[in-house]
C-alpha positions as CSV (number, residue, x, y, z in Angstrom):
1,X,-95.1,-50.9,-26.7
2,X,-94.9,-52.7,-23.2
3,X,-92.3,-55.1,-24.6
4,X,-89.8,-51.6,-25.9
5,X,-90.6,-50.9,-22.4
6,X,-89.4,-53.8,-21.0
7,X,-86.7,-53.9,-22.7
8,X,-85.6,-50.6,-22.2
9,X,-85.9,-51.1,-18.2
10,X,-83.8,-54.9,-18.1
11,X,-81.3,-52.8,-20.7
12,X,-81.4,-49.4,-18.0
13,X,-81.2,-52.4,-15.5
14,X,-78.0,-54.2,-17.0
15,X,-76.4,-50.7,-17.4
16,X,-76.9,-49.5,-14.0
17,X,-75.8,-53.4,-12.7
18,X,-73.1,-52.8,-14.6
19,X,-71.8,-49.0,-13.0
20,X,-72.7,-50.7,-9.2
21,X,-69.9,-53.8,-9.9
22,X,-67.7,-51.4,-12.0
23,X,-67.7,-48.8,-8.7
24,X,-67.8,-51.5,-6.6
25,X,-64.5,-53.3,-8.1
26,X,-62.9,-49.8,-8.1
27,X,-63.6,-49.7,-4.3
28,X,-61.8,-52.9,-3.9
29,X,-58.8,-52.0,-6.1
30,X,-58.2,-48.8,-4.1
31,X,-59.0,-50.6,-1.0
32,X,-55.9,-53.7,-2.0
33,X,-53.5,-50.5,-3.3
34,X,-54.3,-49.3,0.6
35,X,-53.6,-52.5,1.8
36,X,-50.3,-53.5,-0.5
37,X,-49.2,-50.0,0.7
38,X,-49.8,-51.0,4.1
39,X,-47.9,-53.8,3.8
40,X,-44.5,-52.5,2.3
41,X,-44.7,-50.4,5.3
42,X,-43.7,-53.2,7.6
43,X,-44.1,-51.4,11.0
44,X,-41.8,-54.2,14.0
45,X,-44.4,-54.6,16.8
46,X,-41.6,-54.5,19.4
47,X,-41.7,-50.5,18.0
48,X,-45.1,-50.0,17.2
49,X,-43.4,-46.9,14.8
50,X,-41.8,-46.9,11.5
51,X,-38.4,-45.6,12.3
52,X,-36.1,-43.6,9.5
53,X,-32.2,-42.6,9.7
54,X,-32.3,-40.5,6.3
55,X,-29.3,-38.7,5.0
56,X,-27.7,-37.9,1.6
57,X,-26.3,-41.1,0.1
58,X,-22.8,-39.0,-0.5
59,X,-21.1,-35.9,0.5
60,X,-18.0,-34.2,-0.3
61,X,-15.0,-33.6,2.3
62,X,-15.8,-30.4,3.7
63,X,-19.9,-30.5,2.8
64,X,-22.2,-29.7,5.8
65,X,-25.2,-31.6,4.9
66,X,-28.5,-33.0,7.6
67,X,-29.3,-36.6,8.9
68,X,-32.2,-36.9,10.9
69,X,-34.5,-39.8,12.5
70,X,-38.0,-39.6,12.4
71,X,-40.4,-41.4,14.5
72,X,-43.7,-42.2,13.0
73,X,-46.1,-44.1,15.6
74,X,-48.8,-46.6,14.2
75,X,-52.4,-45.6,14.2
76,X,-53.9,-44.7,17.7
77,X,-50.3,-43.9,19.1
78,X,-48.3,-40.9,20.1
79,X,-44.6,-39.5,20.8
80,X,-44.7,-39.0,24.6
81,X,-42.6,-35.7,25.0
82,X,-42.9,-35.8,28.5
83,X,-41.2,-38.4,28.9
84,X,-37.4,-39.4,28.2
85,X,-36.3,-39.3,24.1
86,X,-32.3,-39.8,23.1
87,X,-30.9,-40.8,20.1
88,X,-27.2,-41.2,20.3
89,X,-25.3,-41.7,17.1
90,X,-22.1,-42.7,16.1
91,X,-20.1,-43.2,12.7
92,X,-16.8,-44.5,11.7
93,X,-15.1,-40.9,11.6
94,X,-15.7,-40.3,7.9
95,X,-18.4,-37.7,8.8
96,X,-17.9,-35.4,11.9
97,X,-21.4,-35.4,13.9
98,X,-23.0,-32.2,14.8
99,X,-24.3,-34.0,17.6
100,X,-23.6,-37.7,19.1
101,X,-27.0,-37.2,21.4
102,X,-29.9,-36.0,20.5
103,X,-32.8,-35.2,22.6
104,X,-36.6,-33.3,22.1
105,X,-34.7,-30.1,21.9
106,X,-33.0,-31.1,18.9
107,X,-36.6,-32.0,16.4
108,X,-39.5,-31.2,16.1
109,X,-43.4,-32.6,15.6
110,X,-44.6,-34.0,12.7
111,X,-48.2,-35.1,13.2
112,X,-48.0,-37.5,16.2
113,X,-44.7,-38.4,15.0
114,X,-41.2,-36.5,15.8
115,X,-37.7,-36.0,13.9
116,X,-34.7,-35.4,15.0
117,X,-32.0,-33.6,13.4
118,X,-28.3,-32.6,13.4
119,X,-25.8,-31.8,10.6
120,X,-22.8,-33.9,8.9
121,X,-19.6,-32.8,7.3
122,X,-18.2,-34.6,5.1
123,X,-14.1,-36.0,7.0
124,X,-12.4,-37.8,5.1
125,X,-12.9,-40.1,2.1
126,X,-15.0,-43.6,2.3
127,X,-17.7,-44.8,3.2
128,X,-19.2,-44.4,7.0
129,X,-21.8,-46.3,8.6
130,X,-24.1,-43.9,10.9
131,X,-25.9,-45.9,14.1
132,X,-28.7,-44.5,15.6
133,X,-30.1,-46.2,18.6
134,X,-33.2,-44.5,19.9
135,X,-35.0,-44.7,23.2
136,X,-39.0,-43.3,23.1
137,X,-42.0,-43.4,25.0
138,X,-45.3,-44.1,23.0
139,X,-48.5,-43.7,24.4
140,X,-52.1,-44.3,23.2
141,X,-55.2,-43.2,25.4
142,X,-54.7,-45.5,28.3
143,X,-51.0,-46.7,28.5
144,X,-47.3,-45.1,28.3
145,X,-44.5,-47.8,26.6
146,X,-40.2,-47.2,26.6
147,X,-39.2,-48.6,23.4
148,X,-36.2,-48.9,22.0
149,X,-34.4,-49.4,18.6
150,X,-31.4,-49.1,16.1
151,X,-31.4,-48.2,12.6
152,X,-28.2,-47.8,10.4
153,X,-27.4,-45.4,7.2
154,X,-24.4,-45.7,5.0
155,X,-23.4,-42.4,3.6
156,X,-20.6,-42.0,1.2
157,X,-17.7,-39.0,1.5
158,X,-15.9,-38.3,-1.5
């Protein structure tokens, strides 16, 4: 009888072992997926934000359609509102700009992120290259930081 019992236990033992490393390794896993994540979203320390000019890929001559850029800071930052935000864009004069400056009355908060946003139409045929060069002001608890940046979208007019 005390042998069953013993066996029993190191068998109860080897099983439970077992769930610990198998929870354990699923921990890790999740914890790599978080960090491979992490690292396909390459955030530029001279920005300390993940910046995005997204549009359609294409429009058609005459189609209104939206481009914005979106400001996402990195953990333990914010947008400063206060303080001055512009992006200014410019194309090649396939698309016609609803706006060629936009400022914190054009976008709006997105957790401690912002996005900016004006329309497109569609010109004339071919592809244009939209520049967006953005000054912000990031803060965390104790400092205030002007950044600045450029990011570029192709968008197709057909």
């Amino acid at each position: 009888g005390a042998l069953e019992r013993h066996t029993v236990l190191v068998c109860y033992g080897d099983l439970v072992m077992k769930f610990v490393i198998s929870a354990l390794s699923l921990l890790a896993l999740s914890a790599s997926v978080a960090l491979a994540d992490d690292k396909e979203v390459k955030i530029n320390p001279d920005e300390r934000a993940l910046l995005t000019l997204a549009a359609p890929s294409a429009v058609k001559v005459k189609q209104k359609s939206e481009i914005s850029f979106a400001i996402a800071p990195e953990k333990g930052w914010k947008v400063s509102l206060e303080a001055p935000l512009s992006v200014k864009l410019k194309g090649a004069g396939k698309l016609i700009l609803g706006k060629r400056k936009l400022g914190v009355k054009d976008g709006s908060k997105e957790g401690k992120g912002f996005i900016l946003k004006t329309t497109i139409e569609g010109a004339s045929s071919g592809t244009d290259t939209v520049t967006a060069s953005a000054v912000y002001f990031l803060c965390t608890d104790d400092v205030c930081k002007r950044f600045t940046a450029t990011r570029e979208l192709a968008v197709k007019v057909n």
